[in-house]
Each structure stands twice: as structure tokens, then as C-alpha cells.
C-alpha positions in Angstrom: 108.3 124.1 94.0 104.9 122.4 95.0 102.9 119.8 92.8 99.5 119.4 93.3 97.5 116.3 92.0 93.4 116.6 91.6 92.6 113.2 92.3 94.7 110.5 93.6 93.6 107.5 91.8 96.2 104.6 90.5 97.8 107.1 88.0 98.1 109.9 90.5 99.5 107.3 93.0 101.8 105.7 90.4 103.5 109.3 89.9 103.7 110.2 93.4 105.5 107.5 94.3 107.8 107.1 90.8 108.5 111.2 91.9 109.2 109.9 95.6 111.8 106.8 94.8 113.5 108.9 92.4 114.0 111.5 94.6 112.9 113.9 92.5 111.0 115.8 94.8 109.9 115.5 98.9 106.7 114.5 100.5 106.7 118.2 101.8 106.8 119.2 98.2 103.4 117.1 96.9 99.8 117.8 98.0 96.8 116.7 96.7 93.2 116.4 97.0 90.1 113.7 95.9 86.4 113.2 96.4 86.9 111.5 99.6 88.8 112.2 102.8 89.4 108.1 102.8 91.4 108.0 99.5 92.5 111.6 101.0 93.8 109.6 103.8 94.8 106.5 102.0 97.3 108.5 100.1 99.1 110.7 102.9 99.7 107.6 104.9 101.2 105.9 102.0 103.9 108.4 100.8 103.2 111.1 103.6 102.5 113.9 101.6 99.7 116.6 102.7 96.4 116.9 101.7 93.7 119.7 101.2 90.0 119.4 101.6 89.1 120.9 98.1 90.7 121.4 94.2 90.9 125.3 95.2 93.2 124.9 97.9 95.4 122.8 95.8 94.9 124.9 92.8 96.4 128.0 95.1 99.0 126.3 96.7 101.1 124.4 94.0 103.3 125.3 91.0 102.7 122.2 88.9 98.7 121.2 88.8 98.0 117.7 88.1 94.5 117.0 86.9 94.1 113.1 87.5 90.6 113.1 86.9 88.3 111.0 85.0 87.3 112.8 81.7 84.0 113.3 82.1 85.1 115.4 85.6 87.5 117.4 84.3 85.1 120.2 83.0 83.9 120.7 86.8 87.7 120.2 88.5 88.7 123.2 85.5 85.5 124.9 86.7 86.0 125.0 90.6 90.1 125.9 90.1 90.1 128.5 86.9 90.2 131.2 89.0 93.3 130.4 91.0 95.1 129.5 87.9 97.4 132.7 86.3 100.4 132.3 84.3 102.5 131.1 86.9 101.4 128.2 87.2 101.3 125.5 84.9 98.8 122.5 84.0 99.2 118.7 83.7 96.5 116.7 82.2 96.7 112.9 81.6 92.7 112.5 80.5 92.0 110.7 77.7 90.2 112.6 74.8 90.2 116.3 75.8 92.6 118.5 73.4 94.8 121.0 74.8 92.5 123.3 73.3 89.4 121.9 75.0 91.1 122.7 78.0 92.5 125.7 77.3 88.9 126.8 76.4 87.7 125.7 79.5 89.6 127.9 81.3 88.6 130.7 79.6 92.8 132.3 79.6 96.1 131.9 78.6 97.3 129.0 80.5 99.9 126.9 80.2 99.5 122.9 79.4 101.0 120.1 79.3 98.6 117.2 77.9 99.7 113.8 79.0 98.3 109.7 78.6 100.1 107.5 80.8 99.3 103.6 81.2 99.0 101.7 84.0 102.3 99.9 83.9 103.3 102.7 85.6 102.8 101.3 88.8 105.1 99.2 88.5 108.2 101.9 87.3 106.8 100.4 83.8 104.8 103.3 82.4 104.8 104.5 78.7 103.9 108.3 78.6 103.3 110.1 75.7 103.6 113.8 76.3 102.7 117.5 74.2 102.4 120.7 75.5 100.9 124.3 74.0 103.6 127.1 72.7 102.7 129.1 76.3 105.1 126.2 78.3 108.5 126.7 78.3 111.5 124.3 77.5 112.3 124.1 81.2 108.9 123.3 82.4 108.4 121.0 79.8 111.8 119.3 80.5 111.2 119.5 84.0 107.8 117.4 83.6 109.7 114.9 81.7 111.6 113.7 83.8 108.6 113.5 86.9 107.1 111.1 84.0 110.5 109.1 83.5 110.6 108.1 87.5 107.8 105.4 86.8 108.8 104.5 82.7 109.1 105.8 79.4 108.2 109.0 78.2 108.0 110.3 74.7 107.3 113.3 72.6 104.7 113.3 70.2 102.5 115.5 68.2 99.3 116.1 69.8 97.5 114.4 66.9 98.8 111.3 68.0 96.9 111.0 71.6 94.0 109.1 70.9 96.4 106.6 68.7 98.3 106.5 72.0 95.3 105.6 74.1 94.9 102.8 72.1 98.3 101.4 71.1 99.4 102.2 74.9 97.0 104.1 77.3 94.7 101.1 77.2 96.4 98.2 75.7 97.6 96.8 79.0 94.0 95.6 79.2 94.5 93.8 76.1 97.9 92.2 76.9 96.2 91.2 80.2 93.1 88.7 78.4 96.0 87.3 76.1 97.9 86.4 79.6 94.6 84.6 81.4 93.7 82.6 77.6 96.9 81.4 77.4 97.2 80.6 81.1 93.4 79.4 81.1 94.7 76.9 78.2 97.3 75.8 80.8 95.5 74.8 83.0 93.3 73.2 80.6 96.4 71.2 79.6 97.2 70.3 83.6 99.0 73.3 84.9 98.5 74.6 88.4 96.6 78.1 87.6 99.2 79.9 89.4 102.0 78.6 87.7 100.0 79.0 84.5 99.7 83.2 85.0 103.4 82.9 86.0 104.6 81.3 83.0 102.6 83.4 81.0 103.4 86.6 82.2 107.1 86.1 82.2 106.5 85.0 78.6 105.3 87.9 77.4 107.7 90.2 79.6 110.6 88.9 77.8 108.9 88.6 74.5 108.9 92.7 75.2 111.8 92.9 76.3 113.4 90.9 73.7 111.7 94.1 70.9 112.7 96.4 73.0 116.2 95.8 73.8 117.5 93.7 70.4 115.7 96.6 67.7 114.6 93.7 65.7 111.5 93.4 64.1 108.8 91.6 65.7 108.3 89.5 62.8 111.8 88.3 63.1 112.0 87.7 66.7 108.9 85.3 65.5 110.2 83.8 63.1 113.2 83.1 65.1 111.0 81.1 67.4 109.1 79.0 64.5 111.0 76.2 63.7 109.8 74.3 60.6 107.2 72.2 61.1 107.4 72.9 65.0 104.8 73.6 67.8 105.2 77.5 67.3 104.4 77.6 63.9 101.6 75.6 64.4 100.0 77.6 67.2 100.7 80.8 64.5 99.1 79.4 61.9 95.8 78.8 64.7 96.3 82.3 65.4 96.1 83.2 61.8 93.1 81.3 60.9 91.2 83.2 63.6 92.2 86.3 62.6 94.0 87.4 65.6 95.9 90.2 63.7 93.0 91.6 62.4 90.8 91.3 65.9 94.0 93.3 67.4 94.1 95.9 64.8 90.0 96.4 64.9 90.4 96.3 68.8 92.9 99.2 69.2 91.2 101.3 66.2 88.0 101.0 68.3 89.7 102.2 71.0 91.2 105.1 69.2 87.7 105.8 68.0 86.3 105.6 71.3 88.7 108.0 72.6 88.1 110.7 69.6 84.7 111.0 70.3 85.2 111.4 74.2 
């Protein structure tokens, strides 16, 4: 069994090495291939797998195809590898905004596809994946891909009607928890702290606040509540929040996203 990645950008990179400390699979057993021999290079000396000078080659040699692309390359990458692609082999594709059948029309054949949106979390063994596949993918392969995706996080199931809600309530909302971390540490330091202390307070602040959701199944509203004591700090700070309509800004900000990615 060979995997192939077409690109190796952060996402690419974050799987490779997830796949690698798991032990899922070997360096022998991953090649892959970008648009420079540097980031070519960059890659084998980080996890030692091989590279190949063009999508073809990797196209022809691996069982698994990853395309890591961008989405506005993807049409070109499916153009230059289409016709080393039969029903053997099956396709991975974590861009944003193009449908299974997109693809699948792109290829012009029967080919089978998995559609995947990772986040960047992943590289950190953090990831949230959501994952759907066409009918032509079988349980194993589909299983099998599944757990490559749960060696840097989470991976999920869903409908494929749900991806461009995922891109914004998870493929790109790390961005937005990132500018809540520097405003609350740049209001740290307003108030006297160190600015690295400030990011470290803040980021551990909101990994626990996650965690907390995560691990307790309680409501966030409850967990909040839990924190507002009457006529406390927290409650004040809320209530701030409230008045400037950070809800709504959130909720407008992730359905512009999900817009964004529909029309991609």
C-alpha cells in the first residue's frame, strides 16, 4: 500500500507525520510531490519519505491519492493525473468548495472519492476532520482512511451537504479563535502583563474552556454560567460582550465563511 500526497503544504505535512507517529504506515510507504523541489526537499528530510518530480508519477505509483492542493489548482492537478487514475485506486480530497461531483466530473470516469476538510489544528495531533465519500468507495477503504485522519485528531462522518458548514464552524475557525487569543492578550498587556505571558494565559484559557465542552457534555451556556458569579467580574465582561454583539459578529462571521465556501 503506497499513499501519494499532491502537494505538501501544512495539511499534507500534518497527515504525514500524524500517519508516521501513529505508525500507521512507513516512510517507504508515502510519496509525494509539489511545485517546488525545495518544499519537495523540505518534506523528505523531515519524515524521509520519497519524492517524485511531477503529479503523474505519483498518480501511477500510489494506492491512496491525496490531492492537497489549493482549490483553485485542483482542476489542473485532476487534469495532469486523470489518466493514471482507474478503479484501483482511490481519491482523497481535503479542498474546500468542490463537490464530490465536481470532482468526479473532472475526471471524466468512475472514480472513487473520498471528500475531506481538515483544520489546521492538525498539526498539532488536534485536527477536526469531517469526512464523505461517493457510493463507488468501499467500507474498508473508507474505514481505512479514517483512521489515517484520526492519527492527527478527530474525524467525523457527515453528509456531504454539510462541508461548507464545516469549513466554517471548523475548516476555518481556528483563525477566528486565534484574533479572540491576541484581543484578549492585547488587553493584557494593556492592563500590565508581559505580552508573552499574556498569549500564554490566554491560550491555555481557551484550551481548557474546550476541553471543559468537550470532556464534561455540558452545555456551553452552563459551563458559562458556572463561571458568572452574581454581580462578579465574568458577568460583567459578558454583558460587554453582549452589548457589542459578539454572538451575532460570530454567527455573521462563520455564515460568511460558509457562503464564501459555496460559491468557491
Amino acid at each position: 500500500m503506497t499513499i501519494g500526497f499532491i502537494g505538501l503544504g501544512n495539511m499534507a505535512k500534518a497527515m504525514i507525520g500524524g500517519i508516521l507517529q501513529k505508525g500507521l504506515m512507513g516512510p517507504n510507504e508515502i510519496i509525494g510531490t509539489a511545485r517546488t523541489e525545495e518544499t519537495c526537499r523540505k518534506a523528505a528530510d523531515k519524515f524521509g519519505i520519497q519524492t517524485r518530480s511531477s503529479n503523474e508519477a505519483v498518480a501511477k505509483e500510489a494506492d491512496i491519492i491525496v490531492l492537497a492542493v489549493k482549490p483553485q489548482f485542483l482542476k489542473v492537478v485532476i487534469a495532469d493525473i486523470m489518466d493514471c487514475v482507474d478503479d484501483s485506486k482511490l481519491v482523497v480530497s481535503i479542498a474546500a468548495g468542490k463537490t464530490i461531483s465536481w470532482i468526479a466530473n473532472e475526471f471524466e470516469k468512475p472514480v472513487k472519492l473520498i471528500r475531506v476538510m481538515p483544520n489546521t489544528p492538525a498539526l498539532v495531533g488536534e485536527g477536526c476532520s469531517a469526512v464523505c465519500r461517493n457510493d463507488l468507495v468501499s467500507d474498508d477503504d473508507f474505514h481505512f482512511v479514517i483512521e489515517l485522519l484520526e492519527s492527527f485528531g478527530k474525524a467525523y462522518t457527515v453528509p456531504e451537504s454539510l462541508m461548507d458548514v464545516v469549513v466554517g464552524v471548523s475548516g476555518s475557525s481556528p483563525a477566528y479563535v486565534f484574533l479572540f487569543i491576541e484581543a484578549m492578550a492585547d488587553a493584557a498587556v494593556a492592563g500590565g502583563m508581559p505580552r508573552k505571558q499574556a498569549y500564554e494565559f490566554a491560550a491555555q484559557s481557551v484550551l481548557g474552556a474546550a476541553k471543559m465542552v468537550l470532556e464534561t457534555g455540558k452545555h456551553p451556556g452552563e459551563l458559562k454560567d458556572m463561571v458568572c458569579s452574581p454581580a462578579g467580574t465574568t458577568i460583567e465582561a459578558v454583558k460587554v460582550l453582549e452589548e457589542k454583539g459578539f454572538r451575532a459578529a460570530v454567527m455573521d462571521a462563520v455564515t460568511a465563511c460558509i457562503d464564501k465556501s459555496r460559491s468557491l
